[in-house]
N, C-alpha and C positions, 0 to 999 in steps of 0.2 A: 620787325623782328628778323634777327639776320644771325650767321656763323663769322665768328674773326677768327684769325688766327697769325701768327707771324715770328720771327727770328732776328734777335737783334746780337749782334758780336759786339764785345765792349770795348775790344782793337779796331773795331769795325775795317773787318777780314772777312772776307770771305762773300760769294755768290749763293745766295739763298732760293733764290726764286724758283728754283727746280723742285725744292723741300716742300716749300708752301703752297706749290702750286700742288703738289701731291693732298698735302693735307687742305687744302679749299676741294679739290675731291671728295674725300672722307666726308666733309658738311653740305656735300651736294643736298641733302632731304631738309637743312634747317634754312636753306633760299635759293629755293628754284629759278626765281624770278630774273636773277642778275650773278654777275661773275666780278672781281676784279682783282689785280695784284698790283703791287708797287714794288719797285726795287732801285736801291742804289748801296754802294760797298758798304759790307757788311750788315743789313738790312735790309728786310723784306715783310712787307703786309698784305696779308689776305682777306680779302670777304666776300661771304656767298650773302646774295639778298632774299630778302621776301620782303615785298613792296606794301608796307602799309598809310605811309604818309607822302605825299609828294611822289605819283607812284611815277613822274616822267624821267629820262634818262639823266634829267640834273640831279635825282639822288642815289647816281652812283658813287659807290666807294670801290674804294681807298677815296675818299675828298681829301681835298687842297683849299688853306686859306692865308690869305694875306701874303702872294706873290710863291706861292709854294714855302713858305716858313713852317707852314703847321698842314701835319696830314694827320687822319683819325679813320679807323677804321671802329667799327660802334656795333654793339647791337642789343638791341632794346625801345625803348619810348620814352619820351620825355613830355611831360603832360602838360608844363608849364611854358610850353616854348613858345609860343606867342607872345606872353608877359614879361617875359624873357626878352624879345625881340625888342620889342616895345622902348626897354632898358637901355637897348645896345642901337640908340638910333644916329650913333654917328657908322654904323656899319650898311655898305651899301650891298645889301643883299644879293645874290643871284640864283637861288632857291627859294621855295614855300616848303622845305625838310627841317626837321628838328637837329638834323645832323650840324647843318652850317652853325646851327646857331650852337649848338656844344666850342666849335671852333671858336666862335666869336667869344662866348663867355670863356673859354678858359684860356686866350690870349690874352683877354683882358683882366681876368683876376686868378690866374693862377690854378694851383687845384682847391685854389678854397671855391673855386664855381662850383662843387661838388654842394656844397652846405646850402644852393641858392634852387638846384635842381628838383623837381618831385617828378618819381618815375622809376622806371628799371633797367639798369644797365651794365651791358660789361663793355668796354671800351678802351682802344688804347691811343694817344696822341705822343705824333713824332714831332720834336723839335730840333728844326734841322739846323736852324742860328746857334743852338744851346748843347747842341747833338745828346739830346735828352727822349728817353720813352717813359710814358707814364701809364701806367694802368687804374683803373678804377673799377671797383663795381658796386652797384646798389647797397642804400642803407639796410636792406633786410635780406640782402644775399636773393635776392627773383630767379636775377639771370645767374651762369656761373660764369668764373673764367678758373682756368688751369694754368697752370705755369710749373716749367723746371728749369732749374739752371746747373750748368754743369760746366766747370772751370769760367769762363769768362762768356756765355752765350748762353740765353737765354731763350728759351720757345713759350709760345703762349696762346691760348685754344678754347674755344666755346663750350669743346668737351675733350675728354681725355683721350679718344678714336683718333681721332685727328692729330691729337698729341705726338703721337706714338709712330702716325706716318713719320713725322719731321726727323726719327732716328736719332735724336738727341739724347730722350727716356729710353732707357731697356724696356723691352716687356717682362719685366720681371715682379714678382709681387714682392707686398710690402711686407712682409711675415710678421712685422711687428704690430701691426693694424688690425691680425688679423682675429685673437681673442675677442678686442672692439664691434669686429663686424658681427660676429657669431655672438655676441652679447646686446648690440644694440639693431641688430640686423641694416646696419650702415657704420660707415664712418665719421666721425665727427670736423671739419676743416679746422686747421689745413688739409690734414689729413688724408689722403684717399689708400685705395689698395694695391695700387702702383707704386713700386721706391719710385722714391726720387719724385713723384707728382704731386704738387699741394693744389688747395684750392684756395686764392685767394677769399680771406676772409670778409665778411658782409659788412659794411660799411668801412670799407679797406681800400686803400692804395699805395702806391708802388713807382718809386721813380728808378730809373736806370739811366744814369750818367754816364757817357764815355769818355766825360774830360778827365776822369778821376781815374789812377790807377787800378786796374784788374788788381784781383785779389781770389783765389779760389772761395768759390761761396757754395755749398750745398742746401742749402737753406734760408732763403731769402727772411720768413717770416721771425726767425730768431733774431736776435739782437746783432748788429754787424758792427763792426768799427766805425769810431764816427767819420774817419775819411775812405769810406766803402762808396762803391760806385753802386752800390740796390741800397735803396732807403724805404722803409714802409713805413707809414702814417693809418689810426684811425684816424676817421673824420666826423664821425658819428659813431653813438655808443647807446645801444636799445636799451643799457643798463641805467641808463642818466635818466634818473625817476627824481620830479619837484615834486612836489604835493601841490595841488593845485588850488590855490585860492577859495575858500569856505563861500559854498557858495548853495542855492536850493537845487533840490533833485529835481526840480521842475528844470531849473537853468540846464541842469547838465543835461539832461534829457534833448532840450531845443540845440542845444550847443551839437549833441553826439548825431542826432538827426540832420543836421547841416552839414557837418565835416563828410558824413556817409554820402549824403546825396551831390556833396560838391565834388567828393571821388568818383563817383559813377559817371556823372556826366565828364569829366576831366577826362576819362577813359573811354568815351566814345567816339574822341577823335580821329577819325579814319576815314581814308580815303576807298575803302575796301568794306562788303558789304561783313558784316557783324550778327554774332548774335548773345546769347546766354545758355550756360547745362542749369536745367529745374528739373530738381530731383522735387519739388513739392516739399520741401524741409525749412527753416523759417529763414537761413542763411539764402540761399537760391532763391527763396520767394521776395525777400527782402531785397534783392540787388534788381529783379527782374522788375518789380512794383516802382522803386526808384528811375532803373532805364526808362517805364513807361511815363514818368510823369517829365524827364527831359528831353526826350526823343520824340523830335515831331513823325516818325515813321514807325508802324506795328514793329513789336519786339521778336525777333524771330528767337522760338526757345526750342531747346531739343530736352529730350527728355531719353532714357532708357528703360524701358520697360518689361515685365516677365507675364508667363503666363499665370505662375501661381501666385492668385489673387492675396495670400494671405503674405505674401512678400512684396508682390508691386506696390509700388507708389506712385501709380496711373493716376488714379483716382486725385489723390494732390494737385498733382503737377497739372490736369486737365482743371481744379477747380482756379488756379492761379492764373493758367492760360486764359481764362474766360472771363474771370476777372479783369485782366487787364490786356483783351485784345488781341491775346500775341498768334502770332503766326506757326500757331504750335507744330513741331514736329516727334512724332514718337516713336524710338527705334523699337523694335520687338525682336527681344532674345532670347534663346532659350541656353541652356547650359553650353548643349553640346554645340552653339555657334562662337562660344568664347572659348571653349577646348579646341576648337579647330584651328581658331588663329593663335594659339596661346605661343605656337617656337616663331611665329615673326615677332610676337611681342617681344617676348626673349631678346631676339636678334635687333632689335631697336634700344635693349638697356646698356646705356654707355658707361654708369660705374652702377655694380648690383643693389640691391637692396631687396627687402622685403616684400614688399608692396610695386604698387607700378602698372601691372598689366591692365587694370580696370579704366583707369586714364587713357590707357593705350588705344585702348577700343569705342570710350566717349571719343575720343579725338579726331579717330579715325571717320568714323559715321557723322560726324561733326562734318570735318573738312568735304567729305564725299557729296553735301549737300549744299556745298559750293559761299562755304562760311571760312575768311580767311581768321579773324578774331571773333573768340567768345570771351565773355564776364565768367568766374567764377566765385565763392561765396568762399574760397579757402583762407584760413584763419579768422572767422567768425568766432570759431571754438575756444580758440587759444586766446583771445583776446576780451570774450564775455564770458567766460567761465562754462563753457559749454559742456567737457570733461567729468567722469566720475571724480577724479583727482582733485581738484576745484573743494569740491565738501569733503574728500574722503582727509585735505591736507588739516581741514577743522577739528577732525576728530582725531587724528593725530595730536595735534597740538592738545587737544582738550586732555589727554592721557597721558602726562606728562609724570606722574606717580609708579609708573610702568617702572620708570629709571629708578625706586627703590626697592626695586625686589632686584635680590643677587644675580649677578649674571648668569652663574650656572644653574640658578631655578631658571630663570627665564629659556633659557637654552634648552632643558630640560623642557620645560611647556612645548617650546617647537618640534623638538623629538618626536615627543608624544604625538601631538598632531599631527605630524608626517606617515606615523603607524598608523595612528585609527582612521585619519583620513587622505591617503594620497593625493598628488595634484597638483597645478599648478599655483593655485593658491595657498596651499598647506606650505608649499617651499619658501613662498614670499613672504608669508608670515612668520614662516622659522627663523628666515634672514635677516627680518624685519628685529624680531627677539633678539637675536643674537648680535644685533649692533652695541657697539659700546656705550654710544647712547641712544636715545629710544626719542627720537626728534626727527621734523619733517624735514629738515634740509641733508640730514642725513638718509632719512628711507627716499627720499625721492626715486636717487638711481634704479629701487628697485622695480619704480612701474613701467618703464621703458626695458625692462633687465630681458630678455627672451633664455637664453640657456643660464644657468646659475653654475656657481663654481666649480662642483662635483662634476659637471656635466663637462664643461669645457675643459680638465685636467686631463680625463676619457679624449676628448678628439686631441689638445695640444702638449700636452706637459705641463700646462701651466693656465696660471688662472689670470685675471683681468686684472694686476694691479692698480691700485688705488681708484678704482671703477667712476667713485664718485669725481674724480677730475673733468667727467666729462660735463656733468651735468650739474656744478656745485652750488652755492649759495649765490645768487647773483648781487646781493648785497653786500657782499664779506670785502672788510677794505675798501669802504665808500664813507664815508661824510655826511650823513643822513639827515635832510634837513627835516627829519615828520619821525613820531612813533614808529619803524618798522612792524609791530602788532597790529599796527590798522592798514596795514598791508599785503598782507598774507595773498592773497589773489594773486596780486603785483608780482609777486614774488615765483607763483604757479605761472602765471602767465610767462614772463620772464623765461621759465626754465623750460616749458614747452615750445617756444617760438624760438629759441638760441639749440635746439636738441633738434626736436623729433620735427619740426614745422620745417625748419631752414633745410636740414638733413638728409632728410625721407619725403614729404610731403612735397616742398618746391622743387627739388631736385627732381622726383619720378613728374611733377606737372612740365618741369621746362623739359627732360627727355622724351617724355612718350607724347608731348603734344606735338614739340619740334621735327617726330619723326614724319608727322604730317603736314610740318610746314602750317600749322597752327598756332599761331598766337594765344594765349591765354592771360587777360589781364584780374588784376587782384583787388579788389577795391578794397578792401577790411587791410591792406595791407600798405593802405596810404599812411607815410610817416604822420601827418599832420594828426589823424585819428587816431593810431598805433599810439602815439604820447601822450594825447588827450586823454585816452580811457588808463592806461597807464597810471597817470598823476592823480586817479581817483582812488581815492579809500576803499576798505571793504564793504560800507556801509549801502555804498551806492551799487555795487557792484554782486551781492551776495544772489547766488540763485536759487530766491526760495521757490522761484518758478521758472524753466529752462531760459537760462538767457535775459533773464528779466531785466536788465538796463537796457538792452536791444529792443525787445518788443515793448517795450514801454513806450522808449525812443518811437519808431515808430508807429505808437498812437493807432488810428482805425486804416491804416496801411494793409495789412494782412488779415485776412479772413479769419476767425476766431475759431474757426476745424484745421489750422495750420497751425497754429498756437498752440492750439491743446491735443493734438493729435496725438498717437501711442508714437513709442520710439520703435521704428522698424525700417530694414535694409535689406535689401539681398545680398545672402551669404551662398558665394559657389560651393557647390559640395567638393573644396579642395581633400578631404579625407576621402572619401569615395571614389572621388579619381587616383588618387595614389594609391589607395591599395589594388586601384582595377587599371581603367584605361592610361593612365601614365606612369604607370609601377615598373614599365619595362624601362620606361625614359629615367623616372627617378635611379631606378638603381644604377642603372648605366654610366651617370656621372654620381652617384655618390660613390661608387666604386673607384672609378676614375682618379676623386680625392686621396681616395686609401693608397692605390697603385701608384701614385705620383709624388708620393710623400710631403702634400697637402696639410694631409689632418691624418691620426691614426687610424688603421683600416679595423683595428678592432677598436678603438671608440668608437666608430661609425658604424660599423656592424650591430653595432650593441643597441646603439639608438634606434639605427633603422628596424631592427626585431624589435624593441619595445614598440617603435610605433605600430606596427603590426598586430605587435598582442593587444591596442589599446592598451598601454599602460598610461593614465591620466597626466603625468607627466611631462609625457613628448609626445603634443600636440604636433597636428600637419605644420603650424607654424612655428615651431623649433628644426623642422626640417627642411621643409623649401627653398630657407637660406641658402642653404650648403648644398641643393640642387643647381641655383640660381647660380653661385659661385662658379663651382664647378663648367656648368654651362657658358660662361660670362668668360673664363678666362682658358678653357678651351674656341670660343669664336675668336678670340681677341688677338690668341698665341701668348697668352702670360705665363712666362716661366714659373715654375714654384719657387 
């Protein structure tokens, strides 16, 4: 796991290596381990390393393969690289890195070696015969990569910090993003809060030709001329759902139990000692149960833990440890030790988001006990139907009669509800009513939705047009070879792993782990699995018991008090601290936004007094955002 970054000129003009070498700076905290730059006219590639495979000096980068033709600057993991190698046995190796062998496979088959790969990756290969750059990144978006171009050069970044060294991006924000982020508490890719910076999209890549005429490009991900020098390609599409061969719940059971355990172990490759976060939840317990059964060495697990018993999940994660041997370790927190580091966390989020800081702090206590990769259970949820959303989309659909009562009764009902009962939920269901039609691919947007429109006209002028673009029917305009009705999960899943998983979820895992120079690998988010449960019907998939294709799957694997154990988490007392010990901080930068002409300073005001008064409303998490912003792009220097 490593930082790239680099600058290619499509004149190839110009001395770069001063830029880059600034921004291989900026990724100092995502690889400690090793430094490198490459440079020749108009071209230069960066990378910071952390050494997890092949940790000797042969896998430095920038690498060079086949006489210096192909240089690739990488970072990520590639699980299948042995197998790989195996393929590629007219090549005479001079490394035991997954690195050379990306070189290898993609001189020899082009960027379709993208569709042969399993792993995570953002990466870029120069072709110096072809005077071609290609970028890639993972089928499910793990790692990121950034990019802007601007007139005929192009810059390109692990994260958007680093970006922003290179002087090519302004720090300026993206204003038109910015309803997006106050609505979904992220942005959705390309996207980010920076003009001018996108993020290549997940299973996307990217060529940039300098034999072809410049042509001013602003926007690589749009459509370009067909004799444009940036070409994008998917290569993978998480929407390509087959219905999978009719087959017994017993098979798919033995089938989903294999693919999981064949990721885990695929993910244990490492040169660098390892471990797992068990929080004692049936995702964490299920990947740690699996590590033990392929890992002939104890499972080292960490765990985070509080004092108050009626919130810890000690007691779990201790009955899993003991179960299966692991080398447990248990951090002990109490509030006030995550409020104290809360402004480094801050200062480690590279684009904002809602979420994030609690990763910041697993990772950190993680790494401190001298663990370079941990396993985590992230998208278990989204993929077994783990979510209220999951059942809540059933009974939507079940109420399909809703759509013949007139719309202004219906509208009228929401009113009402809003009066007698304020809140957050009273508003979702108004807006719920008040759609035109009364259908799930239409409500979806609103369970992801954080301010509603009222709200956001108060801080912008203006409200989130056409909202649901972000999150819309992942079906719509496909070719269906099955019922779509026996699909419905599929469809839930779908629209949580392309939203709030890729967006918010991996995005705050690869920022706040990276800042410790942490690894985080994913097994639920092996492509081969991710498709598999995918192409199943509702049938198999429905959870009349949490999760229940999962722990089926898994059979007498987990202890039957993890299974059925209550649903419980610790929740920081973020309102408490806002109104007390971080109230001087909040206001500070929500004023900020006002005086800077941000967001309106009486929308904000207004909000920030409701939250005050408890108005049900505007919860601490309608607020933080716009803390978090504020803070994010006063460290960064982002103009308004």
């Amino acid at each position: 796991m490593c930082g790239i970054n680099g600058i290619f000129n499509l004149k190839r003009e110009g001395h770069w290596g001063e830029k880059v070498g600034r921004m291989n700076n900026a990724l100092a905290h995502r690889g400690p381990d090793d430094e490198g730059l490459y440079e020749e006219p108009g071209l230069a590639l960066g990378h910071r390393r952390l050494s997890i495979i092949d940790l000797s000096a042969a896998g430095h980068q920038p690498m060079h393969f086949d006489n210096g033709r192909y240089t690739i600057v990488y970072n990520g993991e590639l699980y299948n690289y042995r197998e790989l190698r195996d393929e590629l046995k007219e090549i005479s190796f001079r490394t035991n890195s997954d690195t050379e062998v990306i070189l290898a496979a993609y001189a020899k088959w082009g960027r379709d070696c993208l569709k042969r790969f399993n792993g995570m990756w953002g990466m870029a290969i120069w072709d110096k015969q072809k005077q071609t750059l290609f970028i890639a990144r993972d089928r499910l978006g793990i790692k990121p990569v950034y990019y802007t171009i601007d007139k005929d050069t192009c810059a390109f970044s692990s994260e958007i910090r680093s970006l922003l060294e290179s002087g090519i991006a302004a720090r300026k924000l993206n204003k038109d993003a910015l309803e997006e982020y106050l609505t979904y508490q992220t942005v959705y890719a390309p996207v980010t809060l920076v003009k001018k910076i996108n993020m290549l999209p997940p299973g996307c890549c990217m060529l940039l030709d300098a034999t072809k005429k410049p042509v001013v490009i602003d926007d690589a991900y749009r459509e370009t001329p067909p004799d444009s020098p940036v070409k994008m390609w998917m290569y993978w599409d998480i929407g390509d759902v087959f219905a999978s061969e009719e087959e017994s719940y017993e098979v798919h059971k033995t089938q989903v139990r294999k693919l999981l355990r064949d990721a885990v172990e695929r993910r244990l490759v490492a040169d660098v000692p390892f471990g797992a976060f068990l929080s004692g939840g049936i995702d964490s317990s299920a990947i740690v149960g699996l590590m033990s059964e392929v890992s002939s060495l104890p499972v080292k697990t960490f765990s985070v833990t509080f004092d108050e018993s009626e919130f810890s999940e000690a007691k779990y994660a201790r009955l899993v440890a003991d179960k299966f041997k692991t080398d447990h370790h248990e951090i002990r927190l109490k509030p006030e030790d995550f409020l104290r580091v809360l402004p480094d966390a801050l200062a480690a989020m590279d684009h904002p988001s809602g979420d994030g800081p609690n990763t910041w702090l697993i990772s950190k206590v993680t790494r401190e006990a001298g663990i370079t990769m941990a396993l985590s259970g992230l998208g278990s949820d989204e993929l077994f139907a783990g979510y209220p959303v999951f059942k809540r989309a059933f009974r939507i659909r079940g109420k399909k009669w809703v759509n013949y009562i007139p719309s202004p009764l219906r509208k009228l009902t929401g009113k009402t509800l809003r009066a007698v009962k304020p809140g957050v939920a009273s508003d979702k269901i108004a807006a719920l009513l008040g759609l035109n039609k009364f259908d799930f691919n239409f409500a979806y947007p609103l369970v992801r939705r954080g301010l509603l429109d009222d709200q956001l006209i108060k801080l912008t002028g203006n409200k989130l047009d056409d909202y649901d673009m972000y999150v819309r029917d992942p079906f719509a305009d496909r070719d269906l070879p099955f019922d779509r009705k026996q699909f419905l999960i599929t469809q839930v899943s779908l629209l949580e792993m392309s939203s709030y998983m890729q967006n918010v979820l991996l995005r705050d895992t690869d920022q706040m782990s990276m800042a410790h120079a942490l690894e985080v690998r994913v097994p639920f988010l092996d492509y081969k699995l991710v498709q598999y449960v995918l192409d199943l019907p509702d049938k198999f998939k429905y959870p009349h018991t949490p999760k229940k294709l999962l722990v089926d799957a898994l059979g007498d694997l987990l202890p039957p008090e993890i299974v059925n154990r209550p649903k419980m988490g610790f929740v920081f007392p973020w309102k408490h601290w806002m109104k007390k010990e971080l109230r001087g901080f909040c206001e500070e930068r929500l004023n900020w936004l006002g005086e800077n002409g941000v967001l309106k300073k009486e929308g904000v005001q207004e909000l920030w007094n409701q939250f005050l008064a408890d108005d049900p409303r505007v919860t601490w998490s309608r607020i933080w955002p716009m803390v978090v912003l504020s803070d994010w792009m006063q460290r960064n220097r982002i103009e308004p």
